[in-house]
VEXKOL-11669 format. One record per atom (N, C-alpha, C): residue in three letters; z, x, y. Coordinates in steps of 0.1 Angstrom, whole numbers, plus 2048, in hexadecimal, padded with zeros to 3 digits. Atoms other than C-alpha are relative to their C-alpha. Layout:
REM VEXKOL-11669
+-----+-----+-----+-----+
!  aa !  pz !  px !  py !
+-----+-----+-----+-----+
! ALA !   Z !   X !   Y !
...
+-----+-----+-----+-----+
***
This chain:
REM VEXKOL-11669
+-----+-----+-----+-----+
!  aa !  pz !  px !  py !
+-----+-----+-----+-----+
! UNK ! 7F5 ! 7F9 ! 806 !
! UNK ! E25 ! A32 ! E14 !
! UNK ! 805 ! 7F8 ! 7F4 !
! UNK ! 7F7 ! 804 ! 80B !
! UNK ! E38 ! A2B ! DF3 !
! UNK ! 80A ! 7F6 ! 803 !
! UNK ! 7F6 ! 80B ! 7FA !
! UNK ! E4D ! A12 ! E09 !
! UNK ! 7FC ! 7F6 ! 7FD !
! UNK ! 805 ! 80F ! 7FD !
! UNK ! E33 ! 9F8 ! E07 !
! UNK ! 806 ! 7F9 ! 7F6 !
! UNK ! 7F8 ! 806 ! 808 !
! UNK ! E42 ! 9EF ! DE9 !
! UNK ! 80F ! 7F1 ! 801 !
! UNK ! 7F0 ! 809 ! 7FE !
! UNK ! E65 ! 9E1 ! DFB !
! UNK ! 7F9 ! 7F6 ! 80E !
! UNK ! 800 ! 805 ! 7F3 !
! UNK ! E50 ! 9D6 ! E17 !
! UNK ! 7FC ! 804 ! 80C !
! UNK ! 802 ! 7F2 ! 7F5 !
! UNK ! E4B ! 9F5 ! E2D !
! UNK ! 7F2 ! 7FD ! 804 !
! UNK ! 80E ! 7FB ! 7F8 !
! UNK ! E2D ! 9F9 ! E41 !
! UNK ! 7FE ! 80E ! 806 !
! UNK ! 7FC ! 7F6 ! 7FE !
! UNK ! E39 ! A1A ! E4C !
! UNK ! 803 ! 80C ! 7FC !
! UNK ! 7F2 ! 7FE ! 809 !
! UNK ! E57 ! A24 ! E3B !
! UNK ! 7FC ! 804 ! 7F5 !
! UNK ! 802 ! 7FB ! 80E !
! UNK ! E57 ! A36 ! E1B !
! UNK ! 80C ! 7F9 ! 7F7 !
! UNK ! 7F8 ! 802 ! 80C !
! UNK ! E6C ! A2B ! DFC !
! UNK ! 814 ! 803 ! 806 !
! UNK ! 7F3 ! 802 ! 7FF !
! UNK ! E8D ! A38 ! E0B !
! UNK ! 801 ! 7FE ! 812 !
! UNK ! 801 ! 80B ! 7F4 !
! UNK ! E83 ! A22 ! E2C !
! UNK ! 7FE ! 810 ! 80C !
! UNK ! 803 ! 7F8 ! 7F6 !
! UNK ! E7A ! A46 ! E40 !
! UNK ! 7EE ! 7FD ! 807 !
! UNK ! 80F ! 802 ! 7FF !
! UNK ! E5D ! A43 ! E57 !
! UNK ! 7FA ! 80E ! 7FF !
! UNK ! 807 ! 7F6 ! 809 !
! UNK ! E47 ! A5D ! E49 !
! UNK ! 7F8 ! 80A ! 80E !
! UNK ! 804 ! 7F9 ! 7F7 !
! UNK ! E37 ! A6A ! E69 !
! UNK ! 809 ! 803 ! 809 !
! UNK ! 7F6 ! 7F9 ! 7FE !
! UNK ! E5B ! A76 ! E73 !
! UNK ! 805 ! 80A ! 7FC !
! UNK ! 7FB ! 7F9 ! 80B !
! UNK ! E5E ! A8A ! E58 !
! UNK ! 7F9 ! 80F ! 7FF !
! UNK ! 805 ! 7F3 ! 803 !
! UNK ! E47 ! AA8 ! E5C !
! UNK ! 802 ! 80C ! 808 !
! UNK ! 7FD ! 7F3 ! 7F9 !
! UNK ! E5B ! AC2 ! E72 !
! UNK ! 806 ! 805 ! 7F7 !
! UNK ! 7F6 ! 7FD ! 80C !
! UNK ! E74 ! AC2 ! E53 !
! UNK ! 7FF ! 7F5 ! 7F3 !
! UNK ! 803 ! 806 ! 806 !
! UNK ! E67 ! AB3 ! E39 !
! UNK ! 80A ! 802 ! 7F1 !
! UNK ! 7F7 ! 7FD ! 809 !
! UNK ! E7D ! AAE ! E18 !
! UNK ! 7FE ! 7FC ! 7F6 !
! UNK ! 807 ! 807 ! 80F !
! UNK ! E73 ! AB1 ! DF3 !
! UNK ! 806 ! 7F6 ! 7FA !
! UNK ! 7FB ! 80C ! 80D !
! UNK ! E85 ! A93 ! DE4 !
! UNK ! 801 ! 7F6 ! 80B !
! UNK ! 800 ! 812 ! 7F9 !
! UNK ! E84 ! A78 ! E05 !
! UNK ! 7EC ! 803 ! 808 !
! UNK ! 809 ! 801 ! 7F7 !
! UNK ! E60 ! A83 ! E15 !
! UNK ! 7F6 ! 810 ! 7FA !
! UNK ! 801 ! 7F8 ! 808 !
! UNK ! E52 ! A97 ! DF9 !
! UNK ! 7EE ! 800 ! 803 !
! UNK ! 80D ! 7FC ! 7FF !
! UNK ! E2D ! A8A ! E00 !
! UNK ! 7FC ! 809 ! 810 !
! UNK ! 7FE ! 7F8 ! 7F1 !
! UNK ! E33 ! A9C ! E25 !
! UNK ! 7FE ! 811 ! 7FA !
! UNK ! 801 ! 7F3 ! 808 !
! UNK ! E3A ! ABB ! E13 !
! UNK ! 7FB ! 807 ! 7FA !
! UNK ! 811 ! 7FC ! 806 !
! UNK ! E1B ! AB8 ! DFD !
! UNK ! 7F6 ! 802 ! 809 !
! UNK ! 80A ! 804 ! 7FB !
! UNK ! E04 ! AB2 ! E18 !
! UNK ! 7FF ! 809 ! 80B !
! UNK ! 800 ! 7F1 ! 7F6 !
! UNK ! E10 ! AD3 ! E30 !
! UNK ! 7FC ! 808 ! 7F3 !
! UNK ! 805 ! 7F4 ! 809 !
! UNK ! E0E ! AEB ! E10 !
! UNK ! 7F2 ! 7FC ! 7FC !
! UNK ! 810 ! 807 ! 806 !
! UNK ! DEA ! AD6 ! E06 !
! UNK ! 7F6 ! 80B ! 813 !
! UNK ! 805 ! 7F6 ! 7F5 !
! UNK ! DE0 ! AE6 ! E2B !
! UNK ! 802 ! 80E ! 801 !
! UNK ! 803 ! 7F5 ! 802 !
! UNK ! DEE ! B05 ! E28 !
! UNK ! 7F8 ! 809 ! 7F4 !
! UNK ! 80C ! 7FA ! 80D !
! UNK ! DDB ! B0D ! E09 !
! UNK ! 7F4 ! 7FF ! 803 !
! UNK ! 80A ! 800 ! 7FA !
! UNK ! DBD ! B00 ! E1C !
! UNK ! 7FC ! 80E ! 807 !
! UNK ! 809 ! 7F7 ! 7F4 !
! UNK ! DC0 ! B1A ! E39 !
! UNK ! 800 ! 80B ! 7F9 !
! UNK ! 808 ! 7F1 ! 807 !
! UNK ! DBD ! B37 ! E1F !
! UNK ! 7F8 ! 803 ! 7FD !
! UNK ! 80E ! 804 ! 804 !
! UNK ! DA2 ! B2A ! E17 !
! UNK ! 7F2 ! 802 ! 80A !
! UNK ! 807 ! 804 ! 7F5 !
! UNK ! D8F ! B1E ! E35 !
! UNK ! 807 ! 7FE ! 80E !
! UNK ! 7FC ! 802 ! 7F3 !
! UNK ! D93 ! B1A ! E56 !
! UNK ! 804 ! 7EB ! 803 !
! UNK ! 7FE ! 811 ! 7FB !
! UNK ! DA5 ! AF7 ! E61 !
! UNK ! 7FD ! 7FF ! 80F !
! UNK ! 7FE ! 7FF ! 7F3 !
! UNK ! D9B ! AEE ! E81 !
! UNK ! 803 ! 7F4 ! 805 !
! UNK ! 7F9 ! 80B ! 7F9 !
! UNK ! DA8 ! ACA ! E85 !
! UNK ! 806 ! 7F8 ! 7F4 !
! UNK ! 7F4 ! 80B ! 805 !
! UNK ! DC5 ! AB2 ! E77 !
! UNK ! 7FB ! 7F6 ! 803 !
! UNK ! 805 ! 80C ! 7FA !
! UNK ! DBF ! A8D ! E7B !
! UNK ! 80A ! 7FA ! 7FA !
! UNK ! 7F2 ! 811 ! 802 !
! UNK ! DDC ! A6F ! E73 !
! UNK ! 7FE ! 7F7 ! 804 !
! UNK ! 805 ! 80C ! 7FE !
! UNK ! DD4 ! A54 ! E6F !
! UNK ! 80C ! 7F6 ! 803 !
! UNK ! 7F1 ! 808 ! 7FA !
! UNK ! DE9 ! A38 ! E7E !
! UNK ! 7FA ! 7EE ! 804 !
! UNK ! 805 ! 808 ! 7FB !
! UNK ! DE5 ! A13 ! E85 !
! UNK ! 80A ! 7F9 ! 80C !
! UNK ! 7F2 ! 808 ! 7F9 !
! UNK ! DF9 ! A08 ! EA8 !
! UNK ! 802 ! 7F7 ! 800 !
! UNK ! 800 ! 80F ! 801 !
! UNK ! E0B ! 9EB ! EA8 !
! UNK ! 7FE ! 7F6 ! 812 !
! UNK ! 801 ! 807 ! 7F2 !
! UNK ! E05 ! 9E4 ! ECE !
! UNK ! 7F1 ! 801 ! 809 !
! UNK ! 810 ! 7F9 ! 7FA !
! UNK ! DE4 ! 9F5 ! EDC !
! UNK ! 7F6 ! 7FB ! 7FE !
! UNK ! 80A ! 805 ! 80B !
! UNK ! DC5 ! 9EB ! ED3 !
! UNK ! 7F6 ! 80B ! 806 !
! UNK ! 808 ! 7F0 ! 7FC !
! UNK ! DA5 ! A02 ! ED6 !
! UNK ! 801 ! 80A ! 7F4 !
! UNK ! 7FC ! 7F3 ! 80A !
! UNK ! DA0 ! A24 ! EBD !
! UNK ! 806 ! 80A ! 80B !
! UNK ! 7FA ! 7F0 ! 7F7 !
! UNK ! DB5 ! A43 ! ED1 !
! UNK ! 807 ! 807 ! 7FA !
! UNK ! 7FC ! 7F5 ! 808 !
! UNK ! DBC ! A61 ! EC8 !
! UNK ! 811 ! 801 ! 80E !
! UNK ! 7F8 ! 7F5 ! 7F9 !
! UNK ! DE0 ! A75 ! ED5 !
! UNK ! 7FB ! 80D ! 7F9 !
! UNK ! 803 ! 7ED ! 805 !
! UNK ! DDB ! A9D ! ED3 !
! UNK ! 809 ! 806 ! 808 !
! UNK ! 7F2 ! 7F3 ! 7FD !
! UNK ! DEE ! ABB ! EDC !
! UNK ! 7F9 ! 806 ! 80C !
! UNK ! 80A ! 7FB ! 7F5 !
! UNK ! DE4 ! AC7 ! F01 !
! UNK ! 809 ! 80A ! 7FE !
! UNK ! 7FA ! 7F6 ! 7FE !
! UNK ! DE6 ! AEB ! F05 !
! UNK ! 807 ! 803 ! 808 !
! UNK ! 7FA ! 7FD ! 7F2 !
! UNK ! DF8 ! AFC ! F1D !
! UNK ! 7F5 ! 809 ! 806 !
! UNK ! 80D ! 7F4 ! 7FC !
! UNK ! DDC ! B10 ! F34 !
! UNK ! 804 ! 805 ! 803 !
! UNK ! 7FA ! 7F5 ! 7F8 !
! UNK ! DF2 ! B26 ! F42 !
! UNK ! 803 ! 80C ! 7F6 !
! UNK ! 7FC ! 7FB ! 80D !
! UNK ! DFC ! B32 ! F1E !
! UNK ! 7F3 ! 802 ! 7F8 !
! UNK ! 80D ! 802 ! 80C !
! UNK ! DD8 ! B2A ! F0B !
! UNK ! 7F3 ! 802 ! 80B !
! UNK ! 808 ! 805 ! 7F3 !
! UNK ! DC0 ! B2A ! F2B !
! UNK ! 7F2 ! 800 ! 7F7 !
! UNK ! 80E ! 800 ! 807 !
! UNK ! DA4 ! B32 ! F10 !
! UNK ! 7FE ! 7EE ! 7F8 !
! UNK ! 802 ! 80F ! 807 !
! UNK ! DAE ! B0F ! EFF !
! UNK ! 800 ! 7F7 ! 809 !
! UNK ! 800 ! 80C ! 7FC !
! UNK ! DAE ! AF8 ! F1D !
! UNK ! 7F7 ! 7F6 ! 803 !
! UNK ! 808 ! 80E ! 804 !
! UNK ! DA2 ! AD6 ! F16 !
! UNK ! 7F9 ! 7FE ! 7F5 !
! UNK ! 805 ! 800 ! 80D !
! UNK ! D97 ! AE4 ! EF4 !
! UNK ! 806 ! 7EF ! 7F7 !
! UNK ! 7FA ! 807 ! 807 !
! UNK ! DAC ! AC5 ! EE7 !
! UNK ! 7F9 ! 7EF ! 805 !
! UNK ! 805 ! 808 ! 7FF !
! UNK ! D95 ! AAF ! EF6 !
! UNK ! 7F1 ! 7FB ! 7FE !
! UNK ! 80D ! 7FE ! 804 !
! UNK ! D73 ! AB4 ! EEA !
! UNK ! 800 ! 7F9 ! 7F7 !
! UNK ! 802 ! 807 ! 808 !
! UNK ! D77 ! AA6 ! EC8 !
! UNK ! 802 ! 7EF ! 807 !
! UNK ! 7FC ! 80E ! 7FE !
! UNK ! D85 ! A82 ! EDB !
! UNK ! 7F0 ! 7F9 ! 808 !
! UNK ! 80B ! 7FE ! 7FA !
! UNK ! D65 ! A89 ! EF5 !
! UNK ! 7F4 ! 7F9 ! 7F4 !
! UNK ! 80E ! 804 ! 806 !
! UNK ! D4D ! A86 ! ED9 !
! UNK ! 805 ! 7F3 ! 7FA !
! UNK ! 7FE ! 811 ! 80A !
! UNK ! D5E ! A66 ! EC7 !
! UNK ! 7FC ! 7F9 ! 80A !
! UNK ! 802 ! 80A ! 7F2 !
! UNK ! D59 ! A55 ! EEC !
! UNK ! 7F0 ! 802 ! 7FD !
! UNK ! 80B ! 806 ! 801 !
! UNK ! D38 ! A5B ! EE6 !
! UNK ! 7F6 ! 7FE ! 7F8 !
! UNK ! 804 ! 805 ! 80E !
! UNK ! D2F ! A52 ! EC4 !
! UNK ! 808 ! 7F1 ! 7FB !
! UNK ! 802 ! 80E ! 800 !
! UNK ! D45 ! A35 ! EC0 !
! UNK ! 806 ! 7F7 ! 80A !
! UNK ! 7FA ! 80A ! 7F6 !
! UNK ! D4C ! A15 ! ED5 !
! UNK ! 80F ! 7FC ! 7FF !
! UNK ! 7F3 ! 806 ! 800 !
! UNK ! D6D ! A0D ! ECB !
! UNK ! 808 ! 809 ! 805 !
! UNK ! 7FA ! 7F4 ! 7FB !
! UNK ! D7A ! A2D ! ED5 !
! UNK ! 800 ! 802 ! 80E !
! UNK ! 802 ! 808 ! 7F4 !
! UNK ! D8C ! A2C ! EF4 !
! UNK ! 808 ! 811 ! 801 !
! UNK ! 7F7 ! 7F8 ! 7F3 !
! UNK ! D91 ! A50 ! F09 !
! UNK ! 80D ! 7FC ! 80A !
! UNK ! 7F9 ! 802 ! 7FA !
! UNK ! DA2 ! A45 ! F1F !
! UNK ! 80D ! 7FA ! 7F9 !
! UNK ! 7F3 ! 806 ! 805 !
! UNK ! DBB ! A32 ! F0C !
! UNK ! 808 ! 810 ! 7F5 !
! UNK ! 7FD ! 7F5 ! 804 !
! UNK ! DC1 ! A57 ! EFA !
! UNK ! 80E ! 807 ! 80E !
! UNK ! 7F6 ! 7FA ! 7FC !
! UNK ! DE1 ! A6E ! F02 !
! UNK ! 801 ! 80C ! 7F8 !
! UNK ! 800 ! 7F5 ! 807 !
! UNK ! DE0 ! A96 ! EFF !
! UNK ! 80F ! 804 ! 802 !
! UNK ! 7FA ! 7F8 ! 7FA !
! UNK ! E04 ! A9C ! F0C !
! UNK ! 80A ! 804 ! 7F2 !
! UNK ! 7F7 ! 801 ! 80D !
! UNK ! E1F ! AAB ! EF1 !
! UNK ! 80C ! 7FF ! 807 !
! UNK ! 7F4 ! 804 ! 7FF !
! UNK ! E40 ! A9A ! EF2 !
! UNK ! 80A ! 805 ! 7F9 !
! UNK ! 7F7 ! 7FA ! 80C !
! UNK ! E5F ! AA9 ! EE2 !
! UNK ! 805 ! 7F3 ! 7FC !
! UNK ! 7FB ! 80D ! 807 !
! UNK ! E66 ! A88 ! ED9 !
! UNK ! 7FA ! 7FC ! 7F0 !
! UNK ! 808 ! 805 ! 808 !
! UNK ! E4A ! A89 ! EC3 !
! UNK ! 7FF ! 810 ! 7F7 !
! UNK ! 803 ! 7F5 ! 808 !
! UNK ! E4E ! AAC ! EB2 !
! UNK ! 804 ! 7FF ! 7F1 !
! UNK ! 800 ! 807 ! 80A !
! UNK ! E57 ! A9C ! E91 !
! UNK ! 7F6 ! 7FA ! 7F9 !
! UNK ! 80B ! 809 ! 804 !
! UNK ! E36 ! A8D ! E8F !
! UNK ! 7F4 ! 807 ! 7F8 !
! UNK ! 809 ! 7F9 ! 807 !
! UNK ! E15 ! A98 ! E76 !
! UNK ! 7F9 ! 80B ! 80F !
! UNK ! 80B ! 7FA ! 7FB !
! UNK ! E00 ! AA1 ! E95 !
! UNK ! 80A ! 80D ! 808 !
! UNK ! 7FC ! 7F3 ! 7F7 !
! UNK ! E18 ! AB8 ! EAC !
! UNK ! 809 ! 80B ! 7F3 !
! UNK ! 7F9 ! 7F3 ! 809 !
! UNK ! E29 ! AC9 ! E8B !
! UNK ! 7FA ! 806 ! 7FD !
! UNK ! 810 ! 7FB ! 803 !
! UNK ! E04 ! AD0 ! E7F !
! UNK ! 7FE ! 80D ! 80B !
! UNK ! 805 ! 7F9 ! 7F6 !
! UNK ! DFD ! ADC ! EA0 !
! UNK ! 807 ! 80C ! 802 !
! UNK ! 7F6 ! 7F1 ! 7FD !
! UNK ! E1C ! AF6 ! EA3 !
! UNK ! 7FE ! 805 ! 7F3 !
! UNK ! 7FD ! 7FA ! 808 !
! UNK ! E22 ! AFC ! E82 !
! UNK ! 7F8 ! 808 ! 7F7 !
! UNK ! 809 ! 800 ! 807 !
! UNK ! E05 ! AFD ! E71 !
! UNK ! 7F4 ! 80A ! 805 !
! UNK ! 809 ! 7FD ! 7F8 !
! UNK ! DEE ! B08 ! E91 !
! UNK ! 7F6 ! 7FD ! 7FF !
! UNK ! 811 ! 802 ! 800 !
! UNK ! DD3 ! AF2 ! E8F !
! UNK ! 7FF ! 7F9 ! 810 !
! UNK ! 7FF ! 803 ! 7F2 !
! UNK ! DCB ! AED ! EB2 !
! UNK ! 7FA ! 7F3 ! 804 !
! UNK ! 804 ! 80E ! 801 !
! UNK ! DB6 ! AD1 ! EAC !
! UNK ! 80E ! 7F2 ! 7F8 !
! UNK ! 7F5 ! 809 ! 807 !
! UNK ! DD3 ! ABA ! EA2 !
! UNK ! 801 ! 7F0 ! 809 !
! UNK ! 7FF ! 812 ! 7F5 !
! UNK ! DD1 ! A92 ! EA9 !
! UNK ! 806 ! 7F5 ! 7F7 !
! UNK ! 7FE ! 80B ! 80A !
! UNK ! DDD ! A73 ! E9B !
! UNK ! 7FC ! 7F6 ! 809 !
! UNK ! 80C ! 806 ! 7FF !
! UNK ! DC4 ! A59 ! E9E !
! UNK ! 804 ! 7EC ! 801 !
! UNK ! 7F8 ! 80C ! 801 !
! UNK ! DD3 ! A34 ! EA8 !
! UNK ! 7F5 ! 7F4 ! 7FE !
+-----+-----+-----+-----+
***
């Protein structure tokens, strides 16, 4: 982000963390947020989006893991476990990539975040961010 400038590793220029910012995103504090939903919606007129990705590096974990958005099967029964296939295949292509250390659950803690606003807002069902 534009933070790095003051220091940020995170944080954007007016010290927001940037993957907070995309349930309400606001043209003059989190303006590249705002670019980067309308840069997708112009996509899906286009083409079909079938997965999000965010990238992220944790500061505690170690390992590559994905989080994703688990359906509900009671509500989606045609989508369940669809949100696990793409993680399925990274397990078996690369080594660093740790299934297990992965988490599909959605948190309303975390509905502020690129991959679950993607996922509602947007509807890409494939939606992850990638630690």
């Amino acid at each position: 982000p534009d933070g790095v400038i003051l220091g940020n590793y995170r944080c954007n220029i007016f010290g927001l963390d940037l993957n907070r910012q995309w349930k309400y995103p606001r043209k003059m504090r989190s303006a590249t947020i705002l670019a980067t939903k309308e840069m997708i919606r112009q996509f899906q007129k286009e083409r079909d989006v079938v997965l999000f990705c965010d990238f992220h590096g944790h500061s505690r974990k170690q390992n590559v893991f994905l989080y994703g958005c688990k359906h509900n099967p009671s509500h989606f029964p045609e989508k369940r476990l669809m949100e696990r296939v793409f993680p399925m295949i990274l397990e078996g292509v690369a080594t660093v990539f740790s299934l297990k250390s992965s988490n599909f659950a959605v948190q309303e803690s975390r509905d502020t975040t690129a991959r679950i606003a993607v996922w509602k807002e947007l509807n890409i069902d494939l939606s992850y961010t990638m630690e």
